[in-house]
C-alpha positions as CSV (number, residue, x, y, z in Angstrom):
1,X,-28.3,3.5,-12.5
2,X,-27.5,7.3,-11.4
3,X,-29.3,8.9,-8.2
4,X,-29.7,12.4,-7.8
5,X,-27.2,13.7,-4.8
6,X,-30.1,14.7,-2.6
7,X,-31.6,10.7,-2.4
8,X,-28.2,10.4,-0.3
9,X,-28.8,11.9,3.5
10,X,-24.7,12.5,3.5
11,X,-21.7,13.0,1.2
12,X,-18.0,13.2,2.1
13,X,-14.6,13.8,0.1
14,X,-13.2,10.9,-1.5
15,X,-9.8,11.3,0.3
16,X,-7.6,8.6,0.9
17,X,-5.0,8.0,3.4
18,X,-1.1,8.7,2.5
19,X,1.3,6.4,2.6
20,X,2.9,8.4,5.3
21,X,-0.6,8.4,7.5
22,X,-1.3,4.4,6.5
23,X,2.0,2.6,6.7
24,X,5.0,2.3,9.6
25,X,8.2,3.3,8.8
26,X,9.6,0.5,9.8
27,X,7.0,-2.2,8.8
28,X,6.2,-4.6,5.5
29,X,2.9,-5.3,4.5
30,X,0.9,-7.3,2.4
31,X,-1.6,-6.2,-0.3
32,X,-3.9,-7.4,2.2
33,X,-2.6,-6.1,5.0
34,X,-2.9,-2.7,3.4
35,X,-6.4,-3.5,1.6
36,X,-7.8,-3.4,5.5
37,X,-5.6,-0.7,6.6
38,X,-7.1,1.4,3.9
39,X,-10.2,0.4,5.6
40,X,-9.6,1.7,9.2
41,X,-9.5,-2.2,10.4
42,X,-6.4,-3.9,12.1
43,X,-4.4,-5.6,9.7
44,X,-4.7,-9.3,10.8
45,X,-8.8,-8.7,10.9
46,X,-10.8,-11.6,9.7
47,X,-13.2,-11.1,7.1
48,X,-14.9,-12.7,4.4
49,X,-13.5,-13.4,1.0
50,X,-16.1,-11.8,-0.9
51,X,-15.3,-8.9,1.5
52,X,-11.4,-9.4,1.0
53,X,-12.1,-8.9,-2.6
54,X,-13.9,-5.7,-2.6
55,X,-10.8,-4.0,-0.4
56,X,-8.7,-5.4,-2.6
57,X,-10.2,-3.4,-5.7
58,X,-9.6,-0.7,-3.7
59,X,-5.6,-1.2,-2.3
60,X,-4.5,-2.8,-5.7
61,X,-5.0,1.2,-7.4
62,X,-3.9,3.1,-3.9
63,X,-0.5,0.8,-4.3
64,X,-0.2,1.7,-7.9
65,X,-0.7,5.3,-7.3
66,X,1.8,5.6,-4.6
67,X,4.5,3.2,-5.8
68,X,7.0,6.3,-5.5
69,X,6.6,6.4,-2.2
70,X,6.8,2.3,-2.0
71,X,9.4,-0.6,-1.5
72,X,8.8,-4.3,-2.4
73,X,9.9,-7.0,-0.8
74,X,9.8,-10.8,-2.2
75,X,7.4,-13.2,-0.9
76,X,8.7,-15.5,1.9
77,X,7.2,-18.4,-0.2
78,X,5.3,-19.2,-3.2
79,X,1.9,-18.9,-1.7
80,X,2.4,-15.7,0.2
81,X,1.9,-12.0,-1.6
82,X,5.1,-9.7,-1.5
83,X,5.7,-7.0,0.5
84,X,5.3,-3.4,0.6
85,X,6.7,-0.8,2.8
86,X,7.4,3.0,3.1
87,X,10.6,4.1,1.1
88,X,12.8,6.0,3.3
89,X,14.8,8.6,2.3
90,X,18.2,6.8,2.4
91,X,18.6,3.9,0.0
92,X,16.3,1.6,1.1
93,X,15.5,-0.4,-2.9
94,X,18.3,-2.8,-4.6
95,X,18.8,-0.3,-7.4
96,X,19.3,2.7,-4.9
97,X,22.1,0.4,-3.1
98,X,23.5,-0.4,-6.5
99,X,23.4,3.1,-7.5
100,X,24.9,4.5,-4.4
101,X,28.1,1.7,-4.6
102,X,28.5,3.1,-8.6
103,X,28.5,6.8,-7.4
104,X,31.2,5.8,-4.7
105,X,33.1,4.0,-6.8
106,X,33.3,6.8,-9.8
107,X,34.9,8.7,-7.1
């Protein structure tokens, strides 16, 4: 049910981090990883799955929004998420490689 604004004693913008200001450069992270990052906690923090699940609602759209800005990696193994990580500006994605060996090659 609704509340009136003033029932709450404070309010803040709903602003969320940037890739940029949430991921290293040169690091790969899981959908979990970044689900507590988005939090402000360390990524390896324990928590509880019920807990896990609620940041997860919360990374799954941030990821979605900001795939542009985004790599994937493969998971090391079935049972283990893939990974995502800053995209850099040189060709850091399979089809940027491919793409860059086509333009040299039209040469």
């Amino acid at each position: 049910m609704p509340r009136p604004k003033d029932a709450f004693d404070d309010l803040y913008p709903c602003d969320f981090y940037t890739p940029e200001e949430l991921l290293d450069d040169g690091m790969m992270y899981s959908v979990y990883e970044i689900a507590r990052l988005l939090q402000g906690l360390e990524t390896d923090a324990e928590i509880d799955e019920g807990v896990e699940d609620v940041l997860l609602d919360w990374a799954i759209p941030w990821i979605m929004r900001n795939s542009e800005e985004l790599v994937i990696a493969e998971p090391p193994n079935e049972e283990e998420p893939g990974y995502y990580g800053l995209k850099n500006d040189g060709a850091d994605s399979a089809d940027d490689a491919d793409n860059d060996d086509t333009a040299a090659s039209d040469d």
